[in-house]
LUMGUFI-659017 format. One record per residue: residue number from 1; residue in one letter; x, y, z of N, C-alpha, C in turn. Coordinates in steps of 0.001 Angstrom, whole numbers, plus 524288, in hexadecimal, padded with zeros to 5 digits. Example, Ala and Ser with C-alpha at 12.3 -4.5 7.8 and 13.67 -1.06 7.14 Angstrom:
BEGIN
<node 1 'a' <83386 7E9C6 81E78> <8300C 7EE6C 81E78> <83390 7F31C 81E78>>;
<node 2 's' <83232 7F736 81BA8> <83566 7FBDC 81BE4> <83264 8001E 81EBE>>;
***
This chain:
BEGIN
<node 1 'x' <80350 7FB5D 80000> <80000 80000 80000> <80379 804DC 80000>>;
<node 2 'x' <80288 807C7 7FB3B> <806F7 80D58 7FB70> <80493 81257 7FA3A>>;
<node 3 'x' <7FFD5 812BE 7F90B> <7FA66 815D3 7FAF2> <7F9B4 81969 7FEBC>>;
<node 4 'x' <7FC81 81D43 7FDFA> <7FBD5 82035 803C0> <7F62F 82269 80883>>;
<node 5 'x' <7F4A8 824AC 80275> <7EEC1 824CD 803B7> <7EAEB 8205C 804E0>>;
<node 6 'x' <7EC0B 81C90 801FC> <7E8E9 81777 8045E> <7EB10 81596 80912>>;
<node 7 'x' <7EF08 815EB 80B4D> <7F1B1 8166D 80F4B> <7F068 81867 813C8>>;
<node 8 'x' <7EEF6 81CF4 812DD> <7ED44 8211D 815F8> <7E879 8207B 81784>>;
<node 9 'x' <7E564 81FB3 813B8> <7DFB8 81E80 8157F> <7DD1D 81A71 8177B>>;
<node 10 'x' <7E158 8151D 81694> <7E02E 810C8 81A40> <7E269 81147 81F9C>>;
<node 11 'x' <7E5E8 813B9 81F77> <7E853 813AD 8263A> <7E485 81826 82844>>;
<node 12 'x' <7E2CA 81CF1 82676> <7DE94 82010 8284F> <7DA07 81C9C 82957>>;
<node 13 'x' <7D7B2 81A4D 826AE> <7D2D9 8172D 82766> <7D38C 812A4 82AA0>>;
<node 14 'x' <7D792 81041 82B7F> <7D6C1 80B1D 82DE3> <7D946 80D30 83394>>;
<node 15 'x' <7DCD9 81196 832FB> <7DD42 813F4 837EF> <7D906 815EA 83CA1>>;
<node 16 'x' <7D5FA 8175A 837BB> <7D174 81D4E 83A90> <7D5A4 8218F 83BEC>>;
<node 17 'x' <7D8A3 824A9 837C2> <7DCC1 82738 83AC7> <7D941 82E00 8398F>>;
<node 18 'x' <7D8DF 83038 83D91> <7D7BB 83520 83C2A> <7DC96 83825 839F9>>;
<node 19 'x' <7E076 83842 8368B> <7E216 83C85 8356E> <7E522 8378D 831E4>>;
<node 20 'x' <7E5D8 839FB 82E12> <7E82D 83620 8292A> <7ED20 834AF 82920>>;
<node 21 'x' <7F133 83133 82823> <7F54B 82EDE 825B1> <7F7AE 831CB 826D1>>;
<node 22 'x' <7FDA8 83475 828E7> <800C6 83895 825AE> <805B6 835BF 82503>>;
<node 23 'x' <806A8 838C8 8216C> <80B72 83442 81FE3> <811D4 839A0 81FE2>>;
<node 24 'x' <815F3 8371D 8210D> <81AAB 83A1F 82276> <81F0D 83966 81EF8>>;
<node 25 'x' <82106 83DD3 81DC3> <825E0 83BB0 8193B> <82ADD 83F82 81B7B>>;
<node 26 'x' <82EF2 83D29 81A44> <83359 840E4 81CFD> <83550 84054 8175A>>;
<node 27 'x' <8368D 845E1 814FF> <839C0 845BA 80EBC> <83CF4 84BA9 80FFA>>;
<node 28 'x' <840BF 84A16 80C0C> <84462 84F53 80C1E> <843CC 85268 80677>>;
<node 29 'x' <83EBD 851F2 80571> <83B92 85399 7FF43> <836F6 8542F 8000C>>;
<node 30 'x' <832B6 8580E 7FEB4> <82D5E 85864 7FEDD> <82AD1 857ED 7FB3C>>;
<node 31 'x' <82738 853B6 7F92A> <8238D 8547F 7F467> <822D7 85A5B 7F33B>>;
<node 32 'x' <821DD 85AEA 7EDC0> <81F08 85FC3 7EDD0> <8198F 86121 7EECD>>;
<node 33 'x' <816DA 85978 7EE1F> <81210 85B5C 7EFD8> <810FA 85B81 7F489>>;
<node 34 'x' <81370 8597E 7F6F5> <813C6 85B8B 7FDD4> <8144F 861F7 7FEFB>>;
<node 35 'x' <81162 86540 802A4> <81269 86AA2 803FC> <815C5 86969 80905>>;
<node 36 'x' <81905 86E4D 80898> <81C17 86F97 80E13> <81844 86FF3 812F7>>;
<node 37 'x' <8182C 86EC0 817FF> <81540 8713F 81A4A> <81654 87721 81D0D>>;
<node 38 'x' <81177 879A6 81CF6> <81269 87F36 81E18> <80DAC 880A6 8247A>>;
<node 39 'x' <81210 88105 82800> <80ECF 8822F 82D66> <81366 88138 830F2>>;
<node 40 'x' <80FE8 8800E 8361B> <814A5 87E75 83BB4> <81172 87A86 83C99>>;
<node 41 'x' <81343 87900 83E5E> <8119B 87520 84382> <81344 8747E 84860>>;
<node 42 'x' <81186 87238 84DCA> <814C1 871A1 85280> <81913 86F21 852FA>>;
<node 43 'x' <817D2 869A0 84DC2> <81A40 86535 84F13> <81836 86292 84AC0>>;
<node 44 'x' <81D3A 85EF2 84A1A> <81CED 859FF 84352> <81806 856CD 84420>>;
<node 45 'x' <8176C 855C2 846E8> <81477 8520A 84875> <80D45 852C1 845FA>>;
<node 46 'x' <80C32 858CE 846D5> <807B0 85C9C 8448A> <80880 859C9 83EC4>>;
<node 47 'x' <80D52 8592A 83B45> <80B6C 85985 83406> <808FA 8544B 83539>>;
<node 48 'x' <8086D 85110 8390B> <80581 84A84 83747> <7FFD5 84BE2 836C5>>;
<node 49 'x' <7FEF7 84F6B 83853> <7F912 84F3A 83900> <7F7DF 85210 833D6>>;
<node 50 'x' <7FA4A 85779 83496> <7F8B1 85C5C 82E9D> <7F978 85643 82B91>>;
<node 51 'x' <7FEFC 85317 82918> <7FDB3 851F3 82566> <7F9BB 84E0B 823EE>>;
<node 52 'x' <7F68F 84C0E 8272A> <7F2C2 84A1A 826B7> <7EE55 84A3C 82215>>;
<node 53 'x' <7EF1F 850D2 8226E> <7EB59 85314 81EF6> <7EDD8 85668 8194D>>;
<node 54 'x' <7F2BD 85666 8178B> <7F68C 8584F 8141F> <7FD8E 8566B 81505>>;
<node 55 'x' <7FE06 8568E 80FF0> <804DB 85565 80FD6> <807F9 8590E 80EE0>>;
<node 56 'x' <80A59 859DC 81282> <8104C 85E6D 811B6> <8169B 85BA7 8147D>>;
<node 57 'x' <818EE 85E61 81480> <81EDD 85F79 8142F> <8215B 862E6 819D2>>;
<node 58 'x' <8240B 85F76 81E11> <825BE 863B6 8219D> <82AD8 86278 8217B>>;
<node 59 'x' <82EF1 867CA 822A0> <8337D 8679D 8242D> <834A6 86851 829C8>>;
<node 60 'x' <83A4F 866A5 82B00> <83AA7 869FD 83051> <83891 86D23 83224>>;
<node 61 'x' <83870 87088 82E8C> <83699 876ED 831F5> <83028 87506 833D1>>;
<node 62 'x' <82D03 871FD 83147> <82851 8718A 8324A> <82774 86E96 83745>>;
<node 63 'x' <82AE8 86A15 838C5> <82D52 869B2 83D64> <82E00 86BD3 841F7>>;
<node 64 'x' <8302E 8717C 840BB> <83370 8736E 84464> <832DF 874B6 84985>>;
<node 65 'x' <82D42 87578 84A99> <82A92 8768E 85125> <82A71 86EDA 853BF>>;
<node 66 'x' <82DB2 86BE1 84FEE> <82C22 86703 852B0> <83276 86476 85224>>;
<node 67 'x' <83582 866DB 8554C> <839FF 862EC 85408> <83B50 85CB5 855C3>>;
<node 68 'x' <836D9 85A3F 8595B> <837BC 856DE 85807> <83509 852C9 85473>>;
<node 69 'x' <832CB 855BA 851EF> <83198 85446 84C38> <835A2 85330 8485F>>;
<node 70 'x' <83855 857A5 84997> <83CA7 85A19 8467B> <84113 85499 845D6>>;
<node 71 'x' <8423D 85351 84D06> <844CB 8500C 84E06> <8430D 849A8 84C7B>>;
<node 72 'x' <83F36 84866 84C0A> <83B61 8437F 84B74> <83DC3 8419F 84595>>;
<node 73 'x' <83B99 846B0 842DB> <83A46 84419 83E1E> <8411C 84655 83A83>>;
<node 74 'x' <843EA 847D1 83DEA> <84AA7 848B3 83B91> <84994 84C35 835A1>>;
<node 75 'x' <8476C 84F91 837A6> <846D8 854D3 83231> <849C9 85772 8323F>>;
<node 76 'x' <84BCB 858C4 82B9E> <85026 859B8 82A89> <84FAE 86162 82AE9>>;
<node 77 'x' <854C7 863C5 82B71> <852E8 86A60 82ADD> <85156 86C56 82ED2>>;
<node 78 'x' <84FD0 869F4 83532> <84E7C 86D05 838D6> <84E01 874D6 837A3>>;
<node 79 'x' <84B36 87373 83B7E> <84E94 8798D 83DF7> <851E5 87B40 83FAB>>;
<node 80 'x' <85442 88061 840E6> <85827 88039 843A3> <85700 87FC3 849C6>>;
<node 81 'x' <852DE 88192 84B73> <8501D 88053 8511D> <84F44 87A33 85279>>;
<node 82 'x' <85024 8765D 84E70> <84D1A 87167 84EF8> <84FAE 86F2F 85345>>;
<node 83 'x' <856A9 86EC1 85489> <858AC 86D80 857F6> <8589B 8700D 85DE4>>;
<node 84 'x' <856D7 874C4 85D7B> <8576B 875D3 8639E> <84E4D 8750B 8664B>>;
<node 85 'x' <84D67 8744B 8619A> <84771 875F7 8632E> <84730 86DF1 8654D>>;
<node 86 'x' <84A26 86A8B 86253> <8495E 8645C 862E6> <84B3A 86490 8691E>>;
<node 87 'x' <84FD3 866B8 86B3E> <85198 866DF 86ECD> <84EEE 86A5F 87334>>;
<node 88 'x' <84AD0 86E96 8736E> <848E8 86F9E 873EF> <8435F 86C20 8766D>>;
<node 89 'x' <84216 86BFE 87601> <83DEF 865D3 8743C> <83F96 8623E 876F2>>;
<node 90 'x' <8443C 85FA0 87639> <84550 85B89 87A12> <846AC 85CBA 88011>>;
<node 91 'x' <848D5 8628E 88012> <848DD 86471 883E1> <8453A 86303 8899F>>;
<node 92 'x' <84055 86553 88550> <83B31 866A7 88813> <83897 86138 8891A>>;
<node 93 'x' <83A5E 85CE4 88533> <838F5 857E9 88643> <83B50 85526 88942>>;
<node 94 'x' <840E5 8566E 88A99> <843E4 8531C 88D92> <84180 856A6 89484>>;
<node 95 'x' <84058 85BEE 893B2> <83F15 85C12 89AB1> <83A88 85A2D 89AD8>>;
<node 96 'x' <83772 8582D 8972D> <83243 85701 89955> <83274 84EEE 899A8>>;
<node 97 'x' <836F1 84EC1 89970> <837DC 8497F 8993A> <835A2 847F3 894E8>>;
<node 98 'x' <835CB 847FD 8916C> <82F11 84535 88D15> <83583 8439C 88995>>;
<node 99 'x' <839EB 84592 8878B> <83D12 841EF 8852F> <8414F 843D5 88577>>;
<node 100 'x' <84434 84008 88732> <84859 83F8A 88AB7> <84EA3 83E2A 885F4>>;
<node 101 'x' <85150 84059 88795> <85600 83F8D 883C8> <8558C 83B06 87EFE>>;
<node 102 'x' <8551F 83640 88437> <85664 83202 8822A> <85011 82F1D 87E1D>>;
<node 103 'x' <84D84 83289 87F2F> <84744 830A3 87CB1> <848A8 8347C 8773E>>;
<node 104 'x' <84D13 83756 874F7> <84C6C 8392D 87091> <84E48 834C7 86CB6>>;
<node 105 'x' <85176 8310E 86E64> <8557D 82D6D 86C07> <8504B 828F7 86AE8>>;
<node 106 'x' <84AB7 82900 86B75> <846B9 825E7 86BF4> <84473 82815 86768>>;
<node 107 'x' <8421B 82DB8 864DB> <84079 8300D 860B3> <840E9 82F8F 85C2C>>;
<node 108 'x' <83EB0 82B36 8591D> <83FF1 82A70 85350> <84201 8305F 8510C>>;
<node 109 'x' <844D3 830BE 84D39> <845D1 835F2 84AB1> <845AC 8337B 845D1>>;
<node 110 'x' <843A4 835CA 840BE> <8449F 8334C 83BC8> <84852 832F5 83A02>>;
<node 111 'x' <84C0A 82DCB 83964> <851A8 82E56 836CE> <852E3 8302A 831EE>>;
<node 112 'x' <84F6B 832E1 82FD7> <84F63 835BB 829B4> <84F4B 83AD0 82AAC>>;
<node 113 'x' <85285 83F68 8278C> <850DA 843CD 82906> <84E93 84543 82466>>;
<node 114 'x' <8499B 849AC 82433> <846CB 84A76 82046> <8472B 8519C 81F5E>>;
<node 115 'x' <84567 85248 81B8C> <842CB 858D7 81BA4> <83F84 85928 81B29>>;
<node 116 'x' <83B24 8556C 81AEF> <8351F 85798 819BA> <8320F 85017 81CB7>>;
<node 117 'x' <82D7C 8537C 81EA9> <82B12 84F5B 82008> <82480 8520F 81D85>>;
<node 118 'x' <82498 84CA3 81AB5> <81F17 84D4D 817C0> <81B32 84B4E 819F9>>;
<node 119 'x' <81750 84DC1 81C1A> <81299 84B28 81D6E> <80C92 84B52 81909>>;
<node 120 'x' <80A8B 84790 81A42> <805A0 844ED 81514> <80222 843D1 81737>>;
<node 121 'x' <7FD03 843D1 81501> <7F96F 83F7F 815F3> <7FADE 83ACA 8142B>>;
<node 122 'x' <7FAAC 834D2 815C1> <7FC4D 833A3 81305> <7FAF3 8312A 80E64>>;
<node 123 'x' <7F66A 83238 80E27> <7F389 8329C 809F4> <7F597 83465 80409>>;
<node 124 'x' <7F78E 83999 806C0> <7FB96 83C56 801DF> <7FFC5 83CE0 8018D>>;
<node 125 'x' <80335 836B3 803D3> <80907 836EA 80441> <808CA 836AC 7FE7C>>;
<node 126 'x' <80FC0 83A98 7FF3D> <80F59 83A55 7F9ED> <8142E 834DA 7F867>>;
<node 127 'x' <816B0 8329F 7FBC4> <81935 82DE0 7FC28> <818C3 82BEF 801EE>>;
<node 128 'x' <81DA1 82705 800BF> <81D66 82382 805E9> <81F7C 82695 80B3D>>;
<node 129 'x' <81A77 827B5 80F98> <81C30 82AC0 8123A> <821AC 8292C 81620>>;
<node 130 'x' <82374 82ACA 81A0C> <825FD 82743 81E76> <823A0 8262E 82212>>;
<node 131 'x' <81FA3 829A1 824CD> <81B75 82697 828DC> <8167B 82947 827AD>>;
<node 132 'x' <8138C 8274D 82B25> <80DCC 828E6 8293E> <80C4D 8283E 82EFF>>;
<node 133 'x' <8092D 82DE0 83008> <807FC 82FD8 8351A> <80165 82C44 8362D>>;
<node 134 'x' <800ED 82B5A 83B1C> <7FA52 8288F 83AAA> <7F932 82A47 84105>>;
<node 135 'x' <7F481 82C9A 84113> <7F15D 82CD3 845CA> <7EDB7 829E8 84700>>;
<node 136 'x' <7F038 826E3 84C4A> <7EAF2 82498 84A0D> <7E9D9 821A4 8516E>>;
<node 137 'x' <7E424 82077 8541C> <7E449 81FC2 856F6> <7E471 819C6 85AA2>>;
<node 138 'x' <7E461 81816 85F85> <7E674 8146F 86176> <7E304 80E94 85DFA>>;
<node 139 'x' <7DDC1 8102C 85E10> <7DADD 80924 85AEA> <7DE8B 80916 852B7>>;
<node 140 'x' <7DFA5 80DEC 851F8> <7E00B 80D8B 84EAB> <7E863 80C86 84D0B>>;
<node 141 'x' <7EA5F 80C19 851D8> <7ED79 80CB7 85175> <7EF53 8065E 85379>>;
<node 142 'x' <7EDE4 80561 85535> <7EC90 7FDA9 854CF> <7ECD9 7FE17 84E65>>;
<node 143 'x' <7E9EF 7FDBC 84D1B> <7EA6D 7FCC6 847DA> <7EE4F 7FDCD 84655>>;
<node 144 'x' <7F36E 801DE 844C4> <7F72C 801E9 843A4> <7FA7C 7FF34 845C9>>;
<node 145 'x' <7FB50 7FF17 84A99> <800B9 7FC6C 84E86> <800B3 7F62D 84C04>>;
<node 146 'x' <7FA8C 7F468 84B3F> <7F8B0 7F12B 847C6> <7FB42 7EF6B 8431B>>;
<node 147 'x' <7FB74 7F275 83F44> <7FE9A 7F178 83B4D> <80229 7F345 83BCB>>;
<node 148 'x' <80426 7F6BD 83FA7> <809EE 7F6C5 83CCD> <80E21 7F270 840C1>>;
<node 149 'x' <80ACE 7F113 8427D> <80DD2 7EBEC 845E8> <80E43 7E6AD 84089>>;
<node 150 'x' <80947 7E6F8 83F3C> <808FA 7E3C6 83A43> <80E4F 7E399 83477>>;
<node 151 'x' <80E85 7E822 833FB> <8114B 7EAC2 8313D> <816CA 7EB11 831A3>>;
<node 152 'x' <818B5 7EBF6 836C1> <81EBB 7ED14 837E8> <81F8F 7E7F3 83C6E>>;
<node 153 'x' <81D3A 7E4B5 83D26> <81BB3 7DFD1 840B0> <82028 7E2C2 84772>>;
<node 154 'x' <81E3D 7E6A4 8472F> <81F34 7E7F2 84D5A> <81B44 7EE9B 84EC4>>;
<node 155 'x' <81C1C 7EFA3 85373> <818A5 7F364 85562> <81AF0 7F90F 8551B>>;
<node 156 'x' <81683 7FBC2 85233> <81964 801FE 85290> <81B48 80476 857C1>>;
<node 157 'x' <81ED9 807E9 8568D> <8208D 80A01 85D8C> <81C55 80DFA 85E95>>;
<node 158 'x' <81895 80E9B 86400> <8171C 8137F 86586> <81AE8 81785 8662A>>;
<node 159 'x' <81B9A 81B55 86456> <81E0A 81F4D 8655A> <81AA9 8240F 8692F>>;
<node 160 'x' <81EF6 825F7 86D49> <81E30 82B7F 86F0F> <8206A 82F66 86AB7>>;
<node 161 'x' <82082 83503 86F4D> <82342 83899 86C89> <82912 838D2 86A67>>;
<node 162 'x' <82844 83BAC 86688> <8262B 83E98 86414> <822AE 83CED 860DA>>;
<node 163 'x' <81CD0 83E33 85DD4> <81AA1 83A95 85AF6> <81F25 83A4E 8564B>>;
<node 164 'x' <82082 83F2B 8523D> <821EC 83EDE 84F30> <828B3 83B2E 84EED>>;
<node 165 'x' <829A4 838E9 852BD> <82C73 836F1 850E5> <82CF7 830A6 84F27>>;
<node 166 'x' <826DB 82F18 8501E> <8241D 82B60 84DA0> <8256A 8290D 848B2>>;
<node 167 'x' <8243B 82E64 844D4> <8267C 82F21 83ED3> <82B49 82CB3 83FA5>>;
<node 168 'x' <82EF0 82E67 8419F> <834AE 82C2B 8419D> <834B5 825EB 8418D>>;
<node 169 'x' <83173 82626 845C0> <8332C 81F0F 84926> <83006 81BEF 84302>>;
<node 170 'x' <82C2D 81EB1 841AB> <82AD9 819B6 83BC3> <82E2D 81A52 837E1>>;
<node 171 'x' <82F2B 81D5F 836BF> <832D9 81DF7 8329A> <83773 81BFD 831A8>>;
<node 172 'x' <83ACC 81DC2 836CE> <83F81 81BF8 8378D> <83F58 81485 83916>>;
<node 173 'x' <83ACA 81348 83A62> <83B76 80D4A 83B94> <837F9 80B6D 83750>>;
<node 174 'x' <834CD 80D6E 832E4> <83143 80BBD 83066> <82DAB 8082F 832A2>>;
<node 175 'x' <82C9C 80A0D 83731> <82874 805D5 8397D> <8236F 80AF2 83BA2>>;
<node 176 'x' <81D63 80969 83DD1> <81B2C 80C6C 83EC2> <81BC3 80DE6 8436F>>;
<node 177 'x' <81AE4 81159 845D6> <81956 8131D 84B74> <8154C 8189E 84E01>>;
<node 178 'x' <8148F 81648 852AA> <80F78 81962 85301> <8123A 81BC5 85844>>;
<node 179 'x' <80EFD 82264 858FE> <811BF 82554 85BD0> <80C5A 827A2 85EAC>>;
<node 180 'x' <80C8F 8271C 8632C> <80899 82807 866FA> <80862 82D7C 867C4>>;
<node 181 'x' <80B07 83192 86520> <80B8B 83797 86461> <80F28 839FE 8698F>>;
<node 182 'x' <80F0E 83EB4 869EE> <811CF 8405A 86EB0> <80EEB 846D5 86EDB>>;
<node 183 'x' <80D3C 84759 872E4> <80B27 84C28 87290> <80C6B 85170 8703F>>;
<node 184 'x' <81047 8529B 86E78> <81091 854BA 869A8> <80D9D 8545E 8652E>>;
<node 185 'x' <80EEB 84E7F 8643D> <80ACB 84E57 85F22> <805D5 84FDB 86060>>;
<node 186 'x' <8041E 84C97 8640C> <7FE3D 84CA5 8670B> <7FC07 85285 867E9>>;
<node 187 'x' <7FE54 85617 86967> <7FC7E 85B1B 86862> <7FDF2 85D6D 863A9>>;
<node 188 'x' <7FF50 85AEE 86016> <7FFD4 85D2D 859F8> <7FBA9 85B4F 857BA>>;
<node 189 'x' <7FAFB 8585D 856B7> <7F952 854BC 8539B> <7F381 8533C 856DD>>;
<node 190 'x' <7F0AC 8555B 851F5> <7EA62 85465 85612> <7E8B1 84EE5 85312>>;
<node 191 'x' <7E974 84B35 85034> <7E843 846D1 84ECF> <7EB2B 84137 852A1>>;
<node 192 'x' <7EED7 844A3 85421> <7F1DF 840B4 85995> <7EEEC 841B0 85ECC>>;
<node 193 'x' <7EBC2 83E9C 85F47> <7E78A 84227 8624D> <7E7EF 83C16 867F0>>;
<node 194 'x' <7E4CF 83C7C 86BCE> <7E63D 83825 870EA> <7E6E5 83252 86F20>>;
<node 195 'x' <7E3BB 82FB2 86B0D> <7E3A8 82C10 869E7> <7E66C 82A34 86458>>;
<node 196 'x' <7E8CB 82E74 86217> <7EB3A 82CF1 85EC1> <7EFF7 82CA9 85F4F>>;
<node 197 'x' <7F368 828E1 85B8A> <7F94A 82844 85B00> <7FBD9 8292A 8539F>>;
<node 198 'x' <8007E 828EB 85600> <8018F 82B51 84F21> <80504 825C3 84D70>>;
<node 199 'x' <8045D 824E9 848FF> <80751 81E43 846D1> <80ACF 82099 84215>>;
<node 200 'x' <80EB5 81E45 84227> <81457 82194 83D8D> <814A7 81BBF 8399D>>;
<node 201 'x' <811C5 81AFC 834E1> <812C0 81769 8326F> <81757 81843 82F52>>;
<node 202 'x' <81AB7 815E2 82F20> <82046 815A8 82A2E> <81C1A 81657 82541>>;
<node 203 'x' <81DD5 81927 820F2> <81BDA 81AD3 81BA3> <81CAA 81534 8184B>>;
<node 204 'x' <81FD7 813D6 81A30> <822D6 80E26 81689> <81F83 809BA 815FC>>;
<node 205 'x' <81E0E 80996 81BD8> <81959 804A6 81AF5> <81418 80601 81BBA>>;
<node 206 'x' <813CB 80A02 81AB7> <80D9F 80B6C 81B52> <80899 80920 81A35>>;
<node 207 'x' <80938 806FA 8159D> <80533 80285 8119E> <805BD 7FC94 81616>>;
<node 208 'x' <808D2 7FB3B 81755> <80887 7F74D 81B2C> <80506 7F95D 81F94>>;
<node 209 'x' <805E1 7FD10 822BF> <803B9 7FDC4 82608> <7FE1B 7FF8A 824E5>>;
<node 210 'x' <7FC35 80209 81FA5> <7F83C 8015A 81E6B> <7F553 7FD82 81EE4>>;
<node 211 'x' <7F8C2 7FA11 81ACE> <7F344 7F63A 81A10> <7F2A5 7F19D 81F39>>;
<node 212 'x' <7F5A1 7F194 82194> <7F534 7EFFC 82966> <7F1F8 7F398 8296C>>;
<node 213 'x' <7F0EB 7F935 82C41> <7ECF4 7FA52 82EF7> <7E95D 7FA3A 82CB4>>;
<node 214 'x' <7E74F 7F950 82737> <7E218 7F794 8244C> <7DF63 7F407 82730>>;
<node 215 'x' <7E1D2 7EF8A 825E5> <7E0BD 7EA91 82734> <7DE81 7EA6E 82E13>>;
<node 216 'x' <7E458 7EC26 83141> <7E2CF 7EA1D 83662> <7DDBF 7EEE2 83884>>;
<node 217 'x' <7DD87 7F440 834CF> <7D8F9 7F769 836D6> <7D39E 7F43F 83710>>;
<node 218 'x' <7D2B4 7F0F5 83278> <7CFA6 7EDBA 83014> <7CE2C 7EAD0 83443>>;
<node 219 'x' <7D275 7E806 8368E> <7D403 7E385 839C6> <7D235 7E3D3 83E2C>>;
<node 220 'x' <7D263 7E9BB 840CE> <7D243 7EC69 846AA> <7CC16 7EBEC 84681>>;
<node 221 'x' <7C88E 7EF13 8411C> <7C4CC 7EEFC 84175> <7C1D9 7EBC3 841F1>>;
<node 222 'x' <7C2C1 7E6EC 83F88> <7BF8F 7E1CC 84030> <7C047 7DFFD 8460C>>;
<node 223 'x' <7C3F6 7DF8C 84816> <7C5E2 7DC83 84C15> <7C383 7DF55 85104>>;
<node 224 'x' <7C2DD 7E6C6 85110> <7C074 7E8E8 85441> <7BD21 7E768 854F9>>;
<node 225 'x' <7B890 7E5F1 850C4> <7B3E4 7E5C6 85033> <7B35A 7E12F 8526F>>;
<node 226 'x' <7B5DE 7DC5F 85221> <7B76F 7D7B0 8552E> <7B688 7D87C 8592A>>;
<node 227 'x' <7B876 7DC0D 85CAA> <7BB3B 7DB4B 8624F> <7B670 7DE74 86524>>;
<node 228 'x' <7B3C1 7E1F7 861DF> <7AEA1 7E43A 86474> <7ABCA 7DFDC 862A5>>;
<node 229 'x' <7A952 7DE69 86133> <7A3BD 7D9A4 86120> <7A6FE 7D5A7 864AA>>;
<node 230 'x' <7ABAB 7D2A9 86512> <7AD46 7D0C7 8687E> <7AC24 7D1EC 86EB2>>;
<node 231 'x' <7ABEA 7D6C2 86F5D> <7AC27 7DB08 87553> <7A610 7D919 87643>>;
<node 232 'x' <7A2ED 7DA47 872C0> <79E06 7DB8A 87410> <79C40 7D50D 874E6>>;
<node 233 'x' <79E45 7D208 87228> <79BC9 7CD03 87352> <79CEF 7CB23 8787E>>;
<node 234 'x' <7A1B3 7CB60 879B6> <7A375 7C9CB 87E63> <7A14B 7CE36 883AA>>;
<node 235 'x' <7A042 7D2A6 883E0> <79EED 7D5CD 88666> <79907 7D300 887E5>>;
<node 236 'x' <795FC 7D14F 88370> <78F10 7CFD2 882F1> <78FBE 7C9FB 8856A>>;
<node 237 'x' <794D6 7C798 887B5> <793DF 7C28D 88AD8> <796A1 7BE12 88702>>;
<node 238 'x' <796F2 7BDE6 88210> <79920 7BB0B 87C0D> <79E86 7B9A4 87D5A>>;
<node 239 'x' <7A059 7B448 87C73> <7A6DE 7B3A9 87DCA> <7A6F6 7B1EC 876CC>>;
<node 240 'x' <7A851 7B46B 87270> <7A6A6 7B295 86D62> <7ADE3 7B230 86C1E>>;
<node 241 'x' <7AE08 7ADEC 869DE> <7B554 7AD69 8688F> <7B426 7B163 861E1>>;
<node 242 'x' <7B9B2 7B1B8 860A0> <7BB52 7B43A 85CDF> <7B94A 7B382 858E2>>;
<node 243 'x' <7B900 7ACD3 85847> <7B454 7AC74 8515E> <7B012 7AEB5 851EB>>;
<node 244 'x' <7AD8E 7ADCE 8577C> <7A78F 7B0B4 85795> <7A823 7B61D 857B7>>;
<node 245 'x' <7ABC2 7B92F 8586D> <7AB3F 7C05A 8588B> <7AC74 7C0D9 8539A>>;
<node 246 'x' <7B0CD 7BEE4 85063> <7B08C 7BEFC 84B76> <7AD55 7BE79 84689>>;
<node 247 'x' <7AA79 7BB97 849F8> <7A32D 7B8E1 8456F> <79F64 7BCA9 846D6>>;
<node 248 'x' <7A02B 7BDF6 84C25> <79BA9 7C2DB 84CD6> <79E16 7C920 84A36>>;
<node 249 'x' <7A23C 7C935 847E3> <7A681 7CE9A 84736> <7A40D 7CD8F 84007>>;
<node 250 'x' <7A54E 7C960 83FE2> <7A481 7C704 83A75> <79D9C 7C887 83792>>;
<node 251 'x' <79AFC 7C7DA 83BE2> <79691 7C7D6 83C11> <79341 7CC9B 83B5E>>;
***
């Protein structure tokens, strides 16, 4: 499957994901049909959501109120502020205890350095992205851990903070992982909301992990539906074994 858009719209649908696909590219070249983006933001973490709904082009500078964005995703061209504002930052993180010298040596960083990070729907990638951003919440997120256990035959890592350095940890290991956000994001980002988590699929195998969460969405649904008429029989006094909930599911 190499369909982006068909892609997109089965992991939206079999997800239930409120906010669509986005897909991430780190290039040191910008389509032309890609636009630059033009604004601020607080923090990198904000373009997952905008690009949800349009595709553009950020550099460092678009970055720049978020250095450890800056630092995460190893963008090329900083600022000249980028080094004392990172240090800065850890400063303020190291008195509040939240990360500690030795917890920086823990932070995926992307081992590629880039000048432009493209964000898409991914609907309208315009190639094979490197990860692809997904919101999506805890019943529905069974379903992924689901296949991509299927898929890479071991378990994605939960990640803390930083979210964005999520992106890194798939990329750099080509495997998926899901990042439980860090309040940063969580007050950026109004689609990262109490019950949701964010999942970093590698761009590479994406069509695999597609057509897994098709299937086992499929799978979840039948089997739910199982396990409630199951509840209710046994609740009403019924000890019915598995062929019989299955014939009545069937039924």
């Amino acid at each position: 499957m190499s369909d982006w858009s068909e892609m997109a719209q089965i992991l939206q649908e079999s997800l239930k994901l409120s906010l669509p696909p986005v897909a991430v590219s780190f290039r040191d070249s910008v389509p032309e049909s890609i636009p630059l983006f033009d604004g601020a933001v607080p923090a990198g973490c904000v373009f997952w959501e905008k690009a949800a709904h349009a595709a553009f082009a950020t550099s460092s500078k678009d970055h720049d109120l978020c250095s450890i964005g800056v630092y995460t995703h190893n963008l090329k061209d900083p600022s000249p502020n980028y080094e004392s504002e990172l240090q800065t930052v850890m400063q303020v993180l190291g008195q509040l205890d939240y990360v500690r010298p030795a917890d920086m040596a823990l932070i995926p960083v992307l081992e590629r350095r880039s000048k432009y990070v493209i964000y898409a729907p991914l609907a309208q990638c315009p190639a094979v992205p490197d990860a692809v951003v997904l919101f999506s919440d805890a019943s529905r997120s069974l379903i992924l851990a689901e296949a991509v256990q299927q898929v890479e035959l071991g378990i994605p890592p939960a990640m803390g903070r930083p979210a964005c350095s999520a992106i890194a940890q798939a990329i750099n290991s080509d495997r998926a992982a899901l990042s439980l956000g860090c309040c940063g994001a969580r007050a950026y980002i109004d689609a990262l909301s109490d019950d949701v988590a964010m999942w970093v699929l590698p761009g590479t195998k994406l069509g695999e992990y597609t057509q897994r969460v098709r299937i086992l969405a499929n799978a979840n649904a039948t089997l739910g539906k199982f396990h409630e008429l199951r509840r209710a029989d046994v609740v009403a006094g019924a000890r019915p074994t598995y062929a019989q909930s299955m014939s009545r599911l069937q039924g």
